[in-house]
C-alpha positions in Angstrom: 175.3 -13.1 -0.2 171.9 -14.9 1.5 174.4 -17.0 3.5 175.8 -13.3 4.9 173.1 -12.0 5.0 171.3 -14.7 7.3 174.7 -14.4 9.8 174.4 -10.4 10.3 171.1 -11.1 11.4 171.9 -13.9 13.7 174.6 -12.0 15.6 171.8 -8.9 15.2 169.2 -11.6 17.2 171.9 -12.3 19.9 172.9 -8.8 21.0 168.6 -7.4 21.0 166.7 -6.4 23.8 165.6 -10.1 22.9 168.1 -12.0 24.3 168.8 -9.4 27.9 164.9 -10.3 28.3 166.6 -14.0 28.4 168.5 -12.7 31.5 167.3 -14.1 34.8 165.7 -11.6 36.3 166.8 -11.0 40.0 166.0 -8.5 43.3 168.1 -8.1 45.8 167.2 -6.9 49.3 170.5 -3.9 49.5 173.0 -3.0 47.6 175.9 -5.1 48.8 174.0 -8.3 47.9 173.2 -6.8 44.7 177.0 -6.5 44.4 177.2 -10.4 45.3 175.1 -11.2 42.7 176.3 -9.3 39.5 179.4 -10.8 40.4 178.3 -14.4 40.4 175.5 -14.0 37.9 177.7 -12.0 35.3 175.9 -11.0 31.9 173.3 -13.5 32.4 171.2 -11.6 35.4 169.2 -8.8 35.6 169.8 -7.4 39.2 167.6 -4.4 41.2 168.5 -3.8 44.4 165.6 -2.1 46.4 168.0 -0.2 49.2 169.8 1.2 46.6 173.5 2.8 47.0 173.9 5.1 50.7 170.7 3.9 51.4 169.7 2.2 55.5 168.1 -0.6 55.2 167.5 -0.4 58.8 164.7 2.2 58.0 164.3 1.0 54.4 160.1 1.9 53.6 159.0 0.2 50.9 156.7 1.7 48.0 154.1 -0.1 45.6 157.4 0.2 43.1 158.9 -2.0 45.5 156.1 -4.8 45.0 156.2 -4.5 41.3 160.1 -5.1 41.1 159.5 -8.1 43.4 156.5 -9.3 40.9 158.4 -9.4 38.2 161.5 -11.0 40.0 162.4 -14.8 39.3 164.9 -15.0 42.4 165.0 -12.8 45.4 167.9 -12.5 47.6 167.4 -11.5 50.7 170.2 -11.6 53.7 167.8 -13.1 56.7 169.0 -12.9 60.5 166.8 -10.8 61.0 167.5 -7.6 58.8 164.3 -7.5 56.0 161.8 -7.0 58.5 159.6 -5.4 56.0 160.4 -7.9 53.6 157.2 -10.8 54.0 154.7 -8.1 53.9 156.1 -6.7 50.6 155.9 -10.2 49.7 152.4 -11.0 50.4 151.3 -7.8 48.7 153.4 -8.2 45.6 151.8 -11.5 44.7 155.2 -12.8 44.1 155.9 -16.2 42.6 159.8 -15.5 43.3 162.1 -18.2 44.6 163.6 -16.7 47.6 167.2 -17.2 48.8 169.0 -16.8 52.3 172.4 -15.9 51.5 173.3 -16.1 55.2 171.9 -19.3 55.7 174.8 -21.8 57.1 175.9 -18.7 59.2 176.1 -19.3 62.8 174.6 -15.8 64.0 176.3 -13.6 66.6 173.6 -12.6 69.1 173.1 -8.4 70.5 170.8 -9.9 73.5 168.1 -12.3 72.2 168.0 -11.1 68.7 170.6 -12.0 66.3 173.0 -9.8 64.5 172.4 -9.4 60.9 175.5 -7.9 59.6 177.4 -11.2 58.8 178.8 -10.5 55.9 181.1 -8.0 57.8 183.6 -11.5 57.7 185.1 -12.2 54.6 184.8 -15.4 55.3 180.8 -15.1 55.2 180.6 -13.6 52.4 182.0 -16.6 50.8 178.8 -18.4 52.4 176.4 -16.0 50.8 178.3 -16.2 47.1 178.0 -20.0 47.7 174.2 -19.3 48.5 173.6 -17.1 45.9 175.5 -19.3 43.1 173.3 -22.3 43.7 170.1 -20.3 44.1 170.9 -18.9 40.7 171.7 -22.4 39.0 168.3 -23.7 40.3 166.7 -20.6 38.7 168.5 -20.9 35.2 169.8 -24.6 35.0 171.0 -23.7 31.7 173.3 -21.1 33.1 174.5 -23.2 35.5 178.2 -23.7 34.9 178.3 -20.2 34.1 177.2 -19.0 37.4 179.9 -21.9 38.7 182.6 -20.3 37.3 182.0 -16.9 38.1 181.6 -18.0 41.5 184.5 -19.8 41.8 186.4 -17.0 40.5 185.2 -14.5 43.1 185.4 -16.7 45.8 189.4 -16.5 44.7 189.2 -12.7 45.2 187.4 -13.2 48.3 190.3 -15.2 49.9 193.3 -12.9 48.6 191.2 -10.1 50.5 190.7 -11.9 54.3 194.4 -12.7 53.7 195.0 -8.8 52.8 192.8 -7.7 56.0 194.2 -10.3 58.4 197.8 -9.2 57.4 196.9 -5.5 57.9 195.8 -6.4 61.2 198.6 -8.0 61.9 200.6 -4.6 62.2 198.7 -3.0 64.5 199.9 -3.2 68.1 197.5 -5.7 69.8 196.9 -3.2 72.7 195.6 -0.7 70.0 193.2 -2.7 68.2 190.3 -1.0 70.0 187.7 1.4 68.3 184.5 3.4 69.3 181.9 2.9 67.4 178.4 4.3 67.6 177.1 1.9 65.0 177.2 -1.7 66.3 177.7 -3.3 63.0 180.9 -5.1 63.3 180.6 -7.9 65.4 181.6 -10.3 62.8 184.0 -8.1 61.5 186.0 -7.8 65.6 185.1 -11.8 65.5 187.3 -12.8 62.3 189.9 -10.3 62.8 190.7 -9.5 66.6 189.5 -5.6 66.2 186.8 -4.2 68.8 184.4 -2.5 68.5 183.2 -1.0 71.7 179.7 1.0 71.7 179.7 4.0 73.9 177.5 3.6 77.1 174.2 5.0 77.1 174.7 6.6 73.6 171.2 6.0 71.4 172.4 5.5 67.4 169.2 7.0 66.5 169.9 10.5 68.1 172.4 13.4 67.6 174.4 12.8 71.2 174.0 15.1 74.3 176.3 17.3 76.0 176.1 14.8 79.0 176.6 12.1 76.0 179.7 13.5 74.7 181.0 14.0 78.1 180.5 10.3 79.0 182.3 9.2 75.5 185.5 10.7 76.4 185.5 9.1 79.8 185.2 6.0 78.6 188.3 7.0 75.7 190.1 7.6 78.7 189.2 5.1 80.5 189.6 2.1 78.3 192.4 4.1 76.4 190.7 3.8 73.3 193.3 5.2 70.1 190.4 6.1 67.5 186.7 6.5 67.3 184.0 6.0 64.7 181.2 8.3 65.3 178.8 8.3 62.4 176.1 9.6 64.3 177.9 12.8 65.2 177.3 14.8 62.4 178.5 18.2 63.9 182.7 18.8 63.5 183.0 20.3 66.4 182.2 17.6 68.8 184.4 15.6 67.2 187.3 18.0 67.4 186.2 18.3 71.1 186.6 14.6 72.4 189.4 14.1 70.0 191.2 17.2 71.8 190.3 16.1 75.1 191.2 12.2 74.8 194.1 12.2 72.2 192.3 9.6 70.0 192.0 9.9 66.5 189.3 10.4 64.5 188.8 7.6 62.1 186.4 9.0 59.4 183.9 6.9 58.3 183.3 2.8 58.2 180.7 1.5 55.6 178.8 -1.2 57.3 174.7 -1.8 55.5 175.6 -0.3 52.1 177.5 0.4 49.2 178.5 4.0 47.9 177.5 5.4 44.7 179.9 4.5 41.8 182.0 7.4 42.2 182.3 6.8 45.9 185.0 4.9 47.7 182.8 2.2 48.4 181.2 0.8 45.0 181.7 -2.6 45.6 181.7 -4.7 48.7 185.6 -5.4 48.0 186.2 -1.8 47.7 183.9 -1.4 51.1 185.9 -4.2 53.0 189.0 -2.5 51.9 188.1 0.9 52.6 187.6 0.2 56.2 190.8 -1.7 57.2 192.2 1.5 55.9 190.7 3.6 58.0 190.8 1.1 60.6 194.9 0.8 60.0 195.4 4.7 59.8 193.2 5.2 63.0 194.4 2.5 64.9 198.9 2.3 63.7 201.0 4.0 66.0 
């Protein structure tokens, strides 16, 4: 009876709050490297992401919450190229003892003028860099866990390669003369580098602002012009411009492509798998004949 007794309670010991305190306890800069990680640190991490779900990093302010989650964080994962600009003063001010990692270090960064462009992980084929990245970050920060973090890793990076061999053979059946976009958010550079898509950015068009009538006017020359088959227009928020240059130009509208974040769980974009395949979707509707 002692000898059951003394088993409930170990099993009892390994499923307390005791033992997820054991987990390593990890921030992540936005949502899709939070994805990243949970993947490779499985049941073992603790991950916060501090631009959370449909949040823009681009414009991400951080609050004193922010410092504390980074205080209390073992590892931080951060993507680099530029993209935390926020991130060294949150550092300084949390007092942080946090190992940091660069998941996009080993990238050779695509330029937009002098400054580099941070959205690598648009490639497949990055990504795998930053799960490499991220896996041996997380084995220096739990040893223990190591082999753990190695296989979970390994098996992702498997998933990984079955989906740039899904998006390059989706690709593939689009007309080469049609694999052309317009797209007001010029976060795809790696994505037109890996797979043979452009990505054009309308001329003179700001991202920050709702466009102009002159704005509008110049974005369906250019459809014309380059006979461009489908446009991506997240800045536009009002329908009817869109039925406008879509009437006037005969290209399609494409919907939406998730570039800096994840959706909420119920969204078609929960994971960065689900992201990557929700735009060569869109892309393939948009851009097949």
């Amino acid at each position: 009876m002692r000898r059951l007794w003394l088993t409930a309670f170990a099993l009892a010991l390994a499923t307390s709050p005791l033992r997820a305190e054991q987990r390593l306890n990890v921030v992540a800069s936005f949502s899709i490297l939070a994805d990243l990680v949970k993947d490779v640190g499985g049941d073992r991490v603790n991950v916060t992401s501090l631009v959370g779900p449909n949040g823009d990093i681009h414009v991400f302010a951080p609050a004193p919450s922010d410092a504390k989650k980074i205080a209390d964080a073992k590892l931080l994962v951060v993507n680099g190229l530029g993209l935390e600009g926020w991130l060294p003063r949150l550092v300084q001010s949390s007092g942080s003892k946090a190992t940091i990692v660069t998941a996009s270090n080993g990238i050779p960064p695509l330029k937009h003028g002098s400054e580099a462009d941070p959205h690598a992980w648009q490639s497949v084929a990055n990504a795998k860099i930053y799960v490499a990245n991220i896996r041996d970050g997380l084995a220096a920060a739990d040893p223990a866990d190591a082999q753990t973090f190695r296989t979970n890793a390994d098996r992702y990076l498997a998933a990984l390669d079955a989906l740039d061999a899904e998006v390059k053979a989706a690709v593939a059946k689009i007309p080469p003369e049609r694999r052309k976009v317009i797209s007001t958010h010029n976060a795809f550079g790696y994505f037109a580098a890996a797979y043979g898509i452009e990505f054009i950015a309308p001329s003179g068009v700001s991202t920050e602002t709702e466009p102009s009538a002159r704005d509008i006017a110049a974005i369906i020359q250019q459809i014309k012009t380059d006979r461009i088959p489908a446009i991506f227009l997240e800045n536009i928020s009002d329908d009817r411009l869109i039925r406008r240059i879509a009437a006037e130009t005969g290209a399609k509208v494409g919907g939406t492509l998730y570039s800096d974040s994840l959706t909420g769980e119920n969204g078609p974009a929960p994971t960065y798998i689900d992201l990557v395949r929700h735009n060569i979707k869109a892309l393939t509707r948009a851009l097949g004949q």
